[in-house]
N, C-alpha and C positions, 0 to 999 in steps of 0.2 A: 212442233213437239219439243220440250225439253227434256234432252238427256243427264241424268245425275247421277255421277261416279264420287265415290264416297269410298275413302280410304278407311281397314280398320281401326280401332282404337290402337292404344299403346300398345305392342306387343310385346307377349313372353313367348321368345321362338323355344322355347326350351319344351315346352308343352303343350306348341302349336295352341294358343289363349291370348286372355289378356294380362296383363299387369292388375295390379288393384286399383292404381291409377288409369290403366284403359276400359275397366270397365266404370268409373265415373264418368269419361268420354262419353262412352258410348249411352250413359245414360242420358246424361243432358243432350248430348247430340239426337238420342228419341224423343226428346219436348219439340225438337226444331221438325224433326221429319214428319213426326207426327199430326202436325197440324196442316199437312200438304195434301192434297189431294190427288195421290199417286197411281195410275192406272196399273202398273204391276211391277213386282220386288225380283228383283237376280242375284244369286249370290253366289260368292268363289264357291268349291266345296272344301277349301280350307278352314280351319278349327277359327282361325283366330277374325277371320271375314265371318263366319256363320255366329259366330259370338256375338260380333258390334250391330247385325242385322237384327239377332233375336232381341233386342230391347224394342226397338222400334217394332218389328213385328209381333211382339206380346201386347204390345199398348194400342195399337193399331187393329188387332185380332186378324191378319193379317199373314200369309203367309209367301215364301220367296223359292222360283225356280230355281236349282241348283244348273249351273255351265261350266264345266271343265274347261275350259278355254278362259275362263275367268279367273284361274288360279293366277299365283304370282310367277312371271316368265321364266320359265326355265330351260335355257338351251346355256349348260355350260358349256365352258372352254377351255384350253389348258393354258394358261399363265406361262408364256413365253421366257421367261426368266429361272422359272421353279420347275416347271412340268407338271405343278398342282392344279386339280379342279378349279375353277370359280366362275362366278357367276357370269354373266356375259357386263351388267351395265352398272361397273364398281373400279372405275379406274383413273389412275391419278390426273390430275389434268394437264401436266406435263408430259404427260405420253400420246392419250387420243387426242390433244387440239393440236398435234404435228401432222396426223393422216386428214387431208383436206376431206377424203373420201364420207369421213365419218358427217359432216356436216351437210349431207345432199342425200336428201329424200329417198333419189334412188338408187345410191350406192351405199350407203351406210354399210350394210350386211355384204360386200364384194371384198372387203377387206381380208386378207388370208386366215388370221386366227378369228374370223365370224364364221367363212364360209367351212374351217373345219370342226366349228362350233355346230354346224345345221342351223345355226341362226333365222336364217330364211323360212326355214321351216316353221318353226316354232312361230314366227311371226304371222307366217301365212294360215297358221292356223287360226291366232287373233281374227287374222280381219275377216276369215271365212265364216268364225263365228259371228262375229258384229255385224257383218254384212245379213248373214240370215235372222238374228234378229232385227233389226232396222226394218228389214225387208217385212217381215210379220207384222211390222205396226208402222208398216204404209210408205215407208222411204227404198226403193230399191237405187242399189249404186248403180251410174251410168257414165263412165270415166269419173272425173274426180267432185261431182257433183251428185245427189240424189235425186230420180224421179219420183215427183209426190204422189204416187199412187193414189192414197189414203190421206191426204193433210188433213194433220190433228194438232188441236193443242193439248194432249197428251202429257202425262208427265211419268220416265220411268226412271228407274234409282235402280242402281246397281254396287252394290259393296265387292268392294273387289282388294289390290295393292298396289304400290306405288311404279312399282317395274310394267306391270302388264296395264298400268294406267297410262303411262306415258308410251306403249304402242300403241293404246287406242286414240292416243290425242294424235298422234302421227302421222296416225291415218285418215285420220278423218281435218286434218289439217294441215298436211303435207308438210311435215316440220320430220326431219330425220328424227330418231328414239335418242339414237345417242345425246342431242342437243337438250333434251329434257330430262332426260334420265340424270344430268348434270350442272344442267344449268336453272333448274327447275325444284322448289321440295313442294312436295304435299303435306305436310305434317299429318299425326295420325286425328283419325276420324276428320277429317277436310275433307269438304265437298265443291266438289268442281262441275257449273253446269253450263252445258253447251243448250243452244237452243236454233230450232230451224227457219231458218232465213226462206221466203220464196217470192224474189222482187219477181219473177216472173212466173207465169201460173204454169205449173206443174214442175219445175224446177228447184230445188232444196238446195242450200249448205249449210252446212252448220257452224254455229258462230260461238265462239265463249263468250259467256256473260263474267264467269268467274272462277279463279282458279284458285282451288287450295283453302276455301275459306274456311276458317273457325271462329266464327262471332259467337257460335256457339257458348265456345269453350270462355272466350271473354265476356260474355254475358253470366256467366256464372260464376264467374271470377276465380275459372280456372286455367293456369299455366299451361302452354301446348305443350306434349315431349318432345322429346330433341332426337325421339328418333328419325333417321333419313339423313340427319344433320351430321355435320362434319365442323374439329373446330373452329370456332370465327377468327382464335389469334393462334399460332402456333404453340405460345407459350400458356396456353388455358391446359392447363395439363388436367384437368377433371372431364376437359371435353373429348370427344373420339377422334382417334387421329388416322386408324386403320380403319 
């Protein structure tokens, strides 16, 4: 089975959408999806994931489950410095690569401002979700590998965000969040596909084939945005620095 997580287009958080340039994305990004032969569509129930879905699923005649668990992650925390909200996986890297905790699979979320984040929570709603989908289309988890119930070569697409994209890589590849959440970008409308390995029969893992891609977007000879991105030289002062 290949799994396809597909980040939205550029986004306009302001009205939970796209930009004018994410919904170009999103459009060329529906020539590529389009031509795939997709067993079934999931999408965040956010504006701006239900946006870059409806192209591909207008052209495709096509329509997408909606899963709350596929929204972008949210379990804030309070900024140890300020007392202010913020997100859980937005921080400098001069702070989290000092907690060794953050880079082990199963400590990541043990860390005190995670755990009074509910971090764990939030996460474990992730993989409860991913897990019963998987499990619907034939892979049920069995420690850290899946039983092929059902072995398919299946293909599903899921539009989802870049936060709650890198807990589902985490889990299903036992790579802490924090290490992708930052060491990792998806630029917007990239698509990332894992596919299922089963060297032994009834046995599954899943493997990347590809992470973050936009051939899309270079096929059409169009610029990725820079959002997710942070700047490359300090002194680019056009680039985002917070």
């Amino acid at each position: 089975m290949k799994l396809v997580i597909i980040r939205h287009a550029d986004p306009d958080y302001s009205i939970d959408s796209l930009t004018e340039k994410g919904w170009k994305e999103a459009e060329f990004l529906s020539d590529r999806i389009s031509k795939m032969d997709v067993k079934a569509f999931y999408v965040s129930p956010l504006g701006r994931a239900k946006d870059t879905a409806s192209l591909s699923l207008n052209k495709m005649n096509r329509e997408a489950t909606v899963l709350p668990w596929l929204r972008e992650f949210h379990a804030p925390i309070s900024d140890e410095e300020t007392g202010e909200e913020r997100i859980t996986w937005d921080w400098l890297p001069e702070k989290w690569t000092t907690v060794d905790e953050f880079y082990h699979k199963n400590h990541w979320h043990t860390v005190p401002i995670m755990r009074n984040g509910n971090v764990l929570e939030a996460a474990n709603q992730v993989y409860a979700g991913l897990d019963e989908l998987l499990k619907e289309h034939g892979y049920e988890r069995g420690g850290n590998t899946y039983h092929a119930t059902r072995p398919n070569n299946d293909t599903i697409v899921l539009f989802c965000h870049f936060g709650v994209e890198c807990v589902i890589l985490g889990y299903l590849l036992g790579i802490s969040p924090m290490v992708l959440w930052h060491g990792f970008c998806a630029a917007p409308s990239s698509v990332t596909t894992l596919i299922t390995e089963e060297r032994r029969k009834g046995i599954a893992y899943f493997r990347m084939g590809s992470f973050g891609d936009i051939s899309h977007l270079y096929a059409a000879g169009e610029q990725p945005a820079f959002a997710a991105r942070f700047c490359e030289a300090f002194d680019n002062i056009d680039e985002r620095h917070d």
